[in-house]
C-alpha atoms as an extended CHARMM CRD file, in Angstrom:
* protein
*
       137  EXT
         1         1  UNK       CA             97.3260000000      116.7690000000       93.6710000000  PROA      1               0.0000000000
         2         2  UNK       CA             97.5700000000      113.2380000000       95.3350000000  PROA      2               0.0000000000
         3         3  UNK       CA            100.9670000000      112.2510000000       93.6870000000  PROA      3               0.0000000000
         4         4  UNK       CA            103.0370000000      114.1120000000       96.6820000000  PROA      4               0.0000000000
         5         5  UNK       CA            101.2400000000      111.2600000000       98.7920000000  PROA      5               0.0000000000
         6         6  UNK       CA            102.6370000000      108.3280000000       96.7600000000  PROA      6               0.0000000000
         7         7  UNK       CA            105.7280000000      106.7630000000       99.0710000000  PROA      7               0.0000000000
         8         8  UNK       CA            106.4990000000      104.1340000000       96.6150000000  PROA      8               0.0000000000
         9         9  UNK       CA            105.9030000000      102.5720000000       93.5240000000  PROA      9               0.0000000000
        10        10  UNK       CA            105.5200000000       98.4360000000       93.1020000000  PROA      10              0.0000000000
        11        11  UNK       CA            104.5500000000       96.7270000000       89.9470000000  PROA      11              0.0000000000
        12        12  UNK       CA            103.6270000000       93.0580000000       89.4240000000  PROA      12              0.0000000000
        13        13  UNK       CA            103.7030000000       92.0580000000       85.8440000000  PROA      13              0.0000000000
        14        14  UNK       CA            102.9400000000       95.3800000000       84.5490000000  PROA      14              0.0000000000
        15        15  UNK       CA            104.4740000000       97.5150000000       81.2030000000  PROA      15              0.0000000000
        16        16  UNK       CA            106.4300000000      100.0480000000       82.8340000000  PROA      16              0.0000000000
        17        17  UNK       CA            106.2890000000      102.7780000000       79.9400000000  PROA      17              0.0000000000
        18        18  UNK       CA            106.4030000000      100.1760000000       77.1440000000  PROA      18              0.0000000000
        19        19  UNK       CA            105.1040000000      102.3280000000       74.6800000000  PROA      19              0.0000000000
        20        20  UNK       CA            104.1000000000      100.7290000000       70.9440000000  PROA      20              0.0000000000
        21        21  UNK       CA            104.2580000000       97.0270000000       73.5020000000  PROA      21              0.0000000000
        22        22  UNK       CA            102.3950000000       95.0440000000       72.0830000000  PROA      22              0.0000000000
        23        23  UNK       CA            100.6730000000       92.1180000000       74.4060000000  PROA      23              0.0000000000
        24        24  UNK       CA             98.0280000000       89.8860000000       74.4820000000  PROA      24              0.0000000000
        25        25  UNK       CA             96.1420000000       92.3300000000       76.6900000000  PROA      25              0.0000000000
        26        26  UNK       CA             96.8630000000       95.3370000000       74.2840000000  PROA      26              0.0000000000
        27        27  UNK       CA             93.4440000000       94.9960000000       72.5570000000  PROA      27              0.0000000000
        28        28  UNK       CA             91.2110000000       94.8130000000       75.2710000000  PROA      28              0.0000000000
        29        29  UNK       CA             92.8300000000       97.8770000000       76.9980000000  PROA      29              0.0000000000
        30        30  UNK       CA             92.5040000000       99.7350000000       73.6390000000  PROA      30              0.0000000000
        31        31  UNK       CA             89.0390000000       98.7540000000       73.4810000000  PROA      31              0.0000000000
        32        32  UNK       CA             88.5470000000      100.3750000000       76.8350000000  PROA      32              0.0000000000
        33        33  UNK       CA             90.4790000000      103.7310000000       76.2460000000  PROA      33              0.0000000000
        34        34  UNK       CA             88.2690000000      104.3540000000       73.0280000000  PROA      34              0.0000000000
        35        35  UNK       CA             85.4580000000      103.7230000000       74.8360000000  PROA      35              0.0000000000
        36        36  UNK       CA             86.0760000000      105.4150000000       78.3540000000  PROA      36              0.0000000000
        37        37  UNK       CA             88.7070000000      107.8320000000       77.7160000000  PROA      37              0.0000000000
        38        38  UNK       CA             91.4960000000      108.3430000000       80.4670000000  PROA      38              0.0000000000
        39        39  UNK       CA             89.3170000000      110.0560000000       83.8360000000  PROA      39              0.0000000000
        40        40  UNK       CA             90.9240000000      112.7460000000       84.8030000000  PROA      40              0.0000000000
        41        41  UNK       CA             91.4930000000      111.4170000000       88.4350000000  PROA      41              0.0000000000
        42        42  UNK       CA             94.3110000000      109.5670000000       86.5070000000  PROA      42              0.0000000000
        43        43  UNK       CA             95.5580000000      112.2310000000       84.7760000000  PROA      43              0.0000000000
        44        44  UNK       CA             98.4300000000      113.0790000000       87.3740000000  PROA      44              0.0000000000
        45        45  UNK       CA             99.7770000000      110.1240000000       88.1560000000  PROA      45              0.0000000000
        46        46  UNK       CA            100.1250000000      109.5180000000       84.0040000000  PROA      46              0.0000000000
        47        47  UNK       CA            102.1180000000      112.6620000000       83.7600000000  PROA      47              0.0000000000
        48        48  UNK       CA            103.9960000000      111.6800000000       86.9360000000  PROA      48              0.0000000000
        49        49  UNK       CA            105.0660000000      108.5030000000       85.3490000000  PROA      49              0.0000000000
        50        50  UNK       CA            106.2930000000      110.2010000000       82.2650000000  PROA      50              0.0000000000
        51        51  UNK       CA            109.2100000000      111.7310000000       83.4020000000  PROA      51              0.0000000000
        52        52  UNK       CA            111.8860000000      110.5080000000       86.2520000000  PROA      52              0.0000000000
        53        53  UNK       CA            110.0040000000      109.0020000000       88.9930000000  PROA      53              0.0000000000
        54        54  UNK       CA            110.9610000000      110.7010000000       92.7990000000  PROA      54              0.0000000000
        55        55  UNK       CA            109.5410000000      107.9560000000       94.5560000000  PROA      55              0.0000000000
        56        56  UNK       CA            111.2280000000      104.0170000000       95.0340000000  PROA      56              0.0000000000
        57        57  UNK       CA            110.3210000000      102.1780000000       91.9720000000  PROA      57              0.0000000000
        58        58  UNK       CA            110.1290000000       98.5470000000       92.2540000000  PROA      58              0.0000000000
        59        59  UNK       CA            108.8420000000       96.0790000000       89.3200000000  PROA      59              0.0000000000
        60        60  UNK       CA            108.2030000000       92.8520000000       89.8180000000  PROA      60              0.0000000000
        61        61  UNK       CA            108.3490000000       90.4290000000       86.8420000000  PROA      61              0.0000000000
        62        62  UNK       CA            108.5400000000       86.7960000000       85.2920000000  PROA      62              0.0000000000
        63        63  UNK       CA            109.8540000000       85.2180000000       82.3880000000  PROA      63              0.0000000000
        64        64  UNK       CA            107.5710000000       82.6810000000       82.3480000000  PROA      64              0.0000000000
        65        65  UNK       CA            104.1950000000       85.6340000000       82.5370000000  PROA      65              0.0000000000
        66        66  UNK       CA            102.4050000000       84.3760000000       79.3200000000  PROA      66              0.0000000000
        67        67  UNK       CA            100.5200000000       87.6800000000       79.1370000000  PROA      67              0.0000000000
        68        68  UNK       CA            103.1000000000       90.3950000000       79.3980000000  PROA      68              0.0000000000
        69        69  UNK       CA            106.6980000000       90.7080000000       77.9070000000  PROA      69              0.0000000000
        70        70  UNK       CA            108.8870000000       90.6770000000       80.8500000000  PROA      70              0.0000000000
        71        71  UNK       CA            111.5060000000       93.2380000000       79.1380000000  PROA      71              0.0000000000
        72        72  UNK       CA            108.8510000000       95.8500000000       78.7570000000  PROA      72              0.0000000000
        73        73  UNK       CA            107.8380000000       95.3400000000       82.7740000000  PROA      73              0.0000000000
        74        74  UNK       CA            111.3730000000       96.0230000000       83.8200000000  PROA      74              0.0000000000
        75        75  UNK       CA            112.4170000000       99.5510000000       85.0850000000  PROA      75              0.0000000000
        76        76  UNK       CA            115.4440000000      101.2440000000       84.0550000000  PROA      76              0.0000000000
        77        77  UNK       CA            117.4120000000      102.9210000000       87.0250000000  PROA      77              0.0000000000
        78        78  UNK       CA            116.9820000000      106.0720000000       84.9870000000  PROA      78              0.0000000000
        79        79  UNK       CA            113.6030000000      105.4390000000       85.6850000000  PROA      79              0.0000000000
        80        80  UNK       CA            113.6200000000      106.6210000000       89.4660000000  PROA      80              0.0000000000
        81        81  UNK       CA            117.0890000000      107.1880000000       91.6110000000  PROA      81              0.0000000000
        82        82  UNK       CA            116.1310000000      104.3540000000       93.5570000000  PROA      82              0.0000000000
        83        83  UNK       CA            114.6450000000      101.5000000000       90.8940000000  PROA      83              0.0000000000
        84        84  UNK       CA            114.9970000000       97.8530000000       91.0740000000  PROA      84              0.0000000000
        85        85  UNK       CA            113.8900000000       94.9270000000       89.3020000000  PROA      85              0.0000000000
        86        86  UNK       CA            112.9130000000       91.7510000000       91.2640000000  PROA      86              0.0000000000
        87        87  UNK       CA            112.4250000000       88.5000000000       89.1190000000  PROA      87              0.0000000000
        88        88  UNK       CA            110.3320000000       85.9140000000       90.5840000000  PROA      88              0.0000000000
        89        89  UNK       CA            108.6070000000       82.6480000000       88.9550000000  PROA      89              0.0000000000
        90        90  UNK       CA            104.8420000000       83.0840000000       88.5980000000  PROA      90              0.0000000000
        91        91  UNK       CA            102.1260000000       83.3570000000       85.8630000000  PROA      91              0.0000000000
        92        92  UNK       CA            100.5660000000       86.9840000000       85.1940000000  PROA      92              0.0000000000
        93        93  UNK       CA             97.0850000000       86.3810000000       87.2110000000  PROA      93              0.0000000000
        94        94  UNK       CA             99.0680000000       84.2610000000       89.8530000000  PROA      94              0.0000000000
        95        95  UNK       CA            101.2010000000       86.9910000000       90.3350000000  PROA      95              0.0000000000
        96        96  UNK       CA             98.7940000000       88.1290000000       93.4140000000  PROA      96              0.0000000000
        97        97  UNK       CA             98.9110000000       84.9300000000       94.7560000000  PROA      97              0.0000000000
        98        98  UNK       CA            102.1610000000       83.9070000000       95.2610000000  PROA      98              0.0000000000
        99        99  UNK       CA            104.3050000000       83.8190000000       98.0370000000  PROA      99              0.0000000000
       100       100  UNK       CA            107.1270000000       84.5450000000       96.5430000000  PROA      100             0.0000000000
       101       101  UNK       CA            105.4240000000       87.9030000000       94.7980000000  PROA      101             0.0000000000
       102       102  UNK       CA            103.8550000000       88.4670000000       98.3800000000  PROA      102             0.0000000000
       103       103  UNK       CA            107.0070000000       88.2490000000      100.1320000000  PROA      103             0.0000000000
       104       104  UNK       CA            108.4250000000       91.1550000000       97.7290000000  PROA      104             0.0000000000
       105       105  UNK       CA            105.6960000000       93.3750000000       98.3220000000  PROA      105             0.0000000000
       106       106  UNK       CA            105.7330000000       92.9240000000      102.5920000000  PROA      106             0.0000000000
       107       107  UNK       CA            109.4410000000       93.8080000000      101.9890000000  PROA      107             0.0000000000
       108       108  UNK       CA            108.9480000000       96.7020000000      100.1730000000  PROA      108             0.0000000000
       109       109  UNK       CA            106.1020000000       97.8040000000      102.3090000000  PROA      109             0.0000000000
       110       110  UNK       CA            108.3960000000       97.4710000000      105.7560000000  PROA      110             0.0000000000
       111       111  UNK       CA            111.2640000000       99.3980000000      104.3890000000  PROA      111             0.0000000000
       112       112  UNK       CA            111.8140000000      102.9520000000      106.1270000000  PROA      112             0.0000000000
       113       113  UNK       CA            111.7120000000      105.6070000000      103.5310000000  PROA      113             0.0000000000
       114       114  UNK       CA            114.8130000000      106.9130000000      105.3370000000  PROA      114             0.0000000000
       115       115  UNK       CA            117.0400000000      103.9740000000      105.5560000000  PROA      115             0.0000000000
       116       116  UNK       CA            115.7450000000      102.6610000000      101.8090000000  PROA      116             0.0000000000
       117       117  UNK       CA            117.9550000000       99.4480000000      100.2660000000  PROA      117             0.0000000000
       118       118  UNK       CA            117.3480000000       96.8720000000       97.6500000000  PROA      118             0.0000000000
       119       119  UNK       CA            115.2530000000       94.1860000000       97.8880000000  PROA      119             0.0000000000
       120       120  UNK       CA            117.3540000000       90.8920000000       98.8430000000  PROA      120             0.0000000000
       121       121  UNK       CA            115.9600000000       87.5980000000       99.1070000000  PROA      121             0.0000000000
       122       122  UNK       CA            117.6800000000       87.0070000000      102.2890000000  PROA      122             0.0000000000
       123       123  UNK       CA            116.3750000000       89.9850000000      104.2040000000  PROA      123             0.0000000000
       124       124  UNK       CA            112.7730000000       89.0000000000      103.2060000000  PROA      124             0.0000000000
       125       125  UNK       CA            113.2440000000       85.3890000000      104.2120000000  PROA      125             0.0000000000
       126       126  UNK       CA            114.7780000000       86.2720000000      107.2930000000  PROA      126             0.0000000000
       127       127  UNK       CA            112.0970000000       88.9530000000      108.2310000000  PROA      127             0.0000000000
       128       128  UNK       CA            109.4540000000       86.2550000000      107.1930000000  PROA      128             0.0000000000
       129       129  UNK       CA            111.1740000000       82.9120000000      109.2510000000  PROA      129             0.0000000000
       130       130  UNK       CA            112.8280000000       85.1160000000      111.8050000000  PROA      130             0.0000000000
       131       131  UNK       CA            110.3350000000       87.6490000000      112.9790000000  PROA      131             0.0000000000
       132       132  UNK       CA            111.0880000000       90.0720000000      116.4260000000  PROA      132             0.0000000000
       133       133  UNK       CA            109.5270000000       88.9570000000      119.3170000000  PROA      133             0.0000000000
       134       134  UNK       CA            106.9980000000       91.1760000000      121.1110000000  PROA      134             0.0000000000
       135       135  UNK       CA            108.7190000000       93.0490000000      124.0890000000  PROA      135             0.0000000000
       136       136  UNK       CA            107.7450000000       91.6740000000      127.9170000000  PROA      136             0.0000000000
       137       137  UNK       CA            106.5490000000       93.8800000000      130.1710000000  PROA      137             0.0000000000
């Protein structure tokens, strides 16, 4: 199965097991399920999600979303032994745009599964305005 090759997990804006969540998206991806079913290629990573996670968890949420509740995107550190929540200010669909949300996700991609810490604003900024020069030969 292809879950042992998941490193990490990183949400922007989305439910994280907010079961009977109601949103203004809820319809449209009921709509869907009836009509497509859940493939089976998903299958695992749905029953991976439904107990604790192994992997980092990460979830990246606003306040100020307008499409999702932002207490049903946050992950409980039950949720995965190393889970964090990361509150930015963005809309849902600008999520993907903006730098803020992009600076969160380079972090998160960069970290060494071995030496694995919570995000911190000032370790992303620095990493972003302070980055290591290329070694002379």
């Amino acid at each position: 199965t292809y879950p042992d090759d998941v490193r990490q997990i990183v949400c922007l804006g989305s439910p994280w097991r907010a079961e009977g969540e109601k949103t203004r998206a809820t319809a449209m991806f009921e709509r869907s399920r009836r009509k497509h079913g859940i493939s089976d290629r998903a299958r695992p990573m749905i029953e991976l999600l439904r107990g604790p996670v192994p992997v980092p968890v990460t979830a990246v949420y606003s306040k100020s979303d307008g499409i999702t509740g932002w207490a049903g995107c946050a992950v409980d550190p039950s949720d995965s032994p190393r889970a964090e929540n990361v509150v930015v200010r963005s809309s849902h669909i600008g999520m993907v745009a903006n730098p803020l949300v992009l600076d969160v996700v380079v972090d998160r991609l960069c970290q060494d599964p071995a030496d694995w810490h919570d995000f911190t604003w000032r370790e992303a900024l620095n990493r972003k305005w302070s980055p290591k020069k290329p070694a002379q030969p």
